[in-house]
Wavefront OBJ file of the C-alpha trace (Angstrom):
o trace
v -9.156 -24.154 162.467
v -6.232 -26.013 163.657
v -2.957 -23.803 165.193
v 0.008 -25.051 165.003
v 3.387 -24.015 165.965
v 6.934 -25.232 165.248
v 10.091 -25.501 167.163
v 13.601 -27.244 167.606
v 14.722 -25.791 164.551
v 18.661 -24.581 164.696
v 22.260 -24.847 163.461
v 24.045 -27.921 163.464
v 26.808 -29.459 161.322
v 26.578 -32.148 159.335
v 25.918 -35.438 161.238
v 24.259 -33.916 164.126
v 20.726 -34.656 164.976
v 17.867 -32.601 165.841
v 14.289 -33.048 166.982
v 11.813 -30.778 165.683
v 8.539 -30.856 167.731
v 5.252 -29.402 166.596
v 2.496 -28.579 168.832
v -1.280 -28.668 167.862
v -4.203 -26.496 169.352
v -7.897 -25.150 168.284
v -9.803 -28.230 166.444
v -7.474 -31.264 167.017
v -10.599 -33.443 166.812
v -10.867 -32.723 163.212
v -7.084 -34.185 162.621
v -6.786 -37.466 160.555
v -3.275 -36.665 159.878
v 0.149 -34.461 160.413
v 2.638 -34.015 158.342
v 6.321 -32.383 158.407
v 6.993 -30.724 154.985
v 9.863 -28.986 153.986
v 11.158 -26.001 151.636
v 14.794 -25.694 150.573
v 15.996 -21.732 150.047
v 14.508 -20.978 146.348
v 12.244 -24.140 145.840
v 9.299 -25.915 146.631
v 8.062 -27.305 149.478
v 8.177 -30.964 149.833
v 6.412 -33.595 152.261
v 8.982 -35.387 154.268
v 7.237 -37.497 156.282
v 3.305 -38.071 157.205
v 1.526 -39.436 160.534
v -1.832 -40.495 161.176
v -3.294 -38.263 164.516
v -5.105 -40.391 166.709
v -3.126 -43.800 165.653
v 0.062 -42.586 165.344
v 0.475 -44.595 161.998
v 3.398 -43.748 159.575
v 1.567 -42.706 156.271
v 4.990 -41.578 154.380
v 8.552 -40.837 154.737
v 10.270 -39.184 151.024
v 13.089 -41.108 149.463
v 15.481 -38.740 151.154
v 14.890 -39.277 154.497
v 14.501 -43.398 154.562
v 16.399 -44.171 157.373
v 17.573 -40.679 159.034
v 14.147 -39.407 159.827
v 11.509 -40.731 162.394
v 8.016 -38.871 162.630
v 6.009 -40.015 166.316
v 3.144 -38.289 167.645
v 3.135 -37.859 171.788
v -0.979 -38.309 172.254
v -0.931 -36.699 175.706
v 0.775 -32.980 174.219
v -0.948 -32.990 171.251
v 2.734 -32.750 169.752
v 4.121 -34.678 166.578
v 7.911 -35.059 166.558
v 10.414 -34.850 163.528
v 13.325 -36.841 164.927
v 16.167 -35.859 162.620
v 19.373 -37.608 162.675
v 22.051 -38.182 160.722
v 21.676 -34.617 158.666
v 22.966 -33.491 155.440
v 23.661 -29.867 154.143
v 20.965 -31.213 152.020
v 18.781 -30.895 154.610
v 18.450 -27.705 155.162
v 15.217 -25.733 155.037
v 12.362 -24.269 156.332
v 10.398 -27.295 158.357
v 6.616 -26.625 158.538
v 4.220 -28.857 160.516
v 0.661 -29.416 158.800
v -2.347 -30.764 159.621
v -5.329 -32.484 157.315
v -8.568 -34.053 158.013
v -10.119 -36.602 155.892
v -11.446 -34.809 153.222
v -9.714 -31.556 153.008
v -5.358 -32.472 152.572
v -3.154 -30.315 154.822
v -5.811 -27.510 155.553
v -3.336 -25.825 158.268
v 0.044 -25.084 158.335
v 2.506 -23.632 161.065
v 4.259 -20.666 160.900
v 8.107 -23.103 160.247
v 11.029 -23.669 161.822
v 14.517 -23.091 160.129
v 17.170 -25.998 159.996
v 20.506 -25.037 158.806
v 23.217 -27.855 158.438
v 26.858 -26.822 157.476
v 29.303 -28.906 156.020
l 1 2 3 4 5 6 7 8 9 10 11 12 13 14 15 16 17 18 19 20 21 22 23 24 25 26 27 28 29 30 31 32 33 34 35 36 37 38 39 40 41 42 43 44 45 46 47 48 49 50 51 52 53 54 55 56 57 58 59 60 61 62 63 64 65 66 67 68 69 70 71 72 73 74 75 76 77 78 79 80 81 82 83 84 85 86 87 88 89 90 91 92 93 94 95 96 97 98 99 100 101 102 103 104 105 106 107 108 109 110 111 112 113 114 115 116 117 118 119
């Protein structure tokens, strides 16, 4: 299994920027790719952006996010990064970090990291 764990989450007004960081341990061999999803209060969770592990290839960004959001991986801390600027009330949710290999999709999940934007 793959552990992950979540952080940079916060409160911050609309406008402000924040960089969520997520840091992976256990398997990491097995990683094709990371992804940041998110889940607004009351709905379902949603990918926001996507990463390949080892290449650091952008895979996906949602609609929503063009522009505002920037996913990176850091090869040497086994960290992917959720560079969030720009942020809307919109925005706000619980940010989980997840992890898939190439034939099983976003096997492991962190535990998420809450991002609260006022207006």
């Amino acid at each position: 299994q793959v552990q992950l764990v979540e952080s940079g989450g916060g409160l911050v007004q609309a406008g402000d920027s924040l960089r969520l960081s997520c840091v992976a341990s256990g398997r990491t061999f097995a990683i094709y790719r990371m992804g940041w999803f998110r889940r607004p209060p009351g709905q379902e969770r949603e990918l926001v952006a996507a990463i390949t592990w080892n290449g650091g290839r952008t895979l996906y960004y949602a609609d929503s996010v063009k522009g505002r959001f920037t996913i990176s991986r850091d090869n040497a801390k086994n960290t992917v990064y959720l560079q969030m600027n720009s942020l809307k009330p919109e925005d706000t949710a619980v940010y989980y970090c997840a992890a898939g290999q190439p034939s099983i999709s976003w096997q492991d999940w962190g535990q998420g990291t809450q991002v609260t934007v006022s207006s």
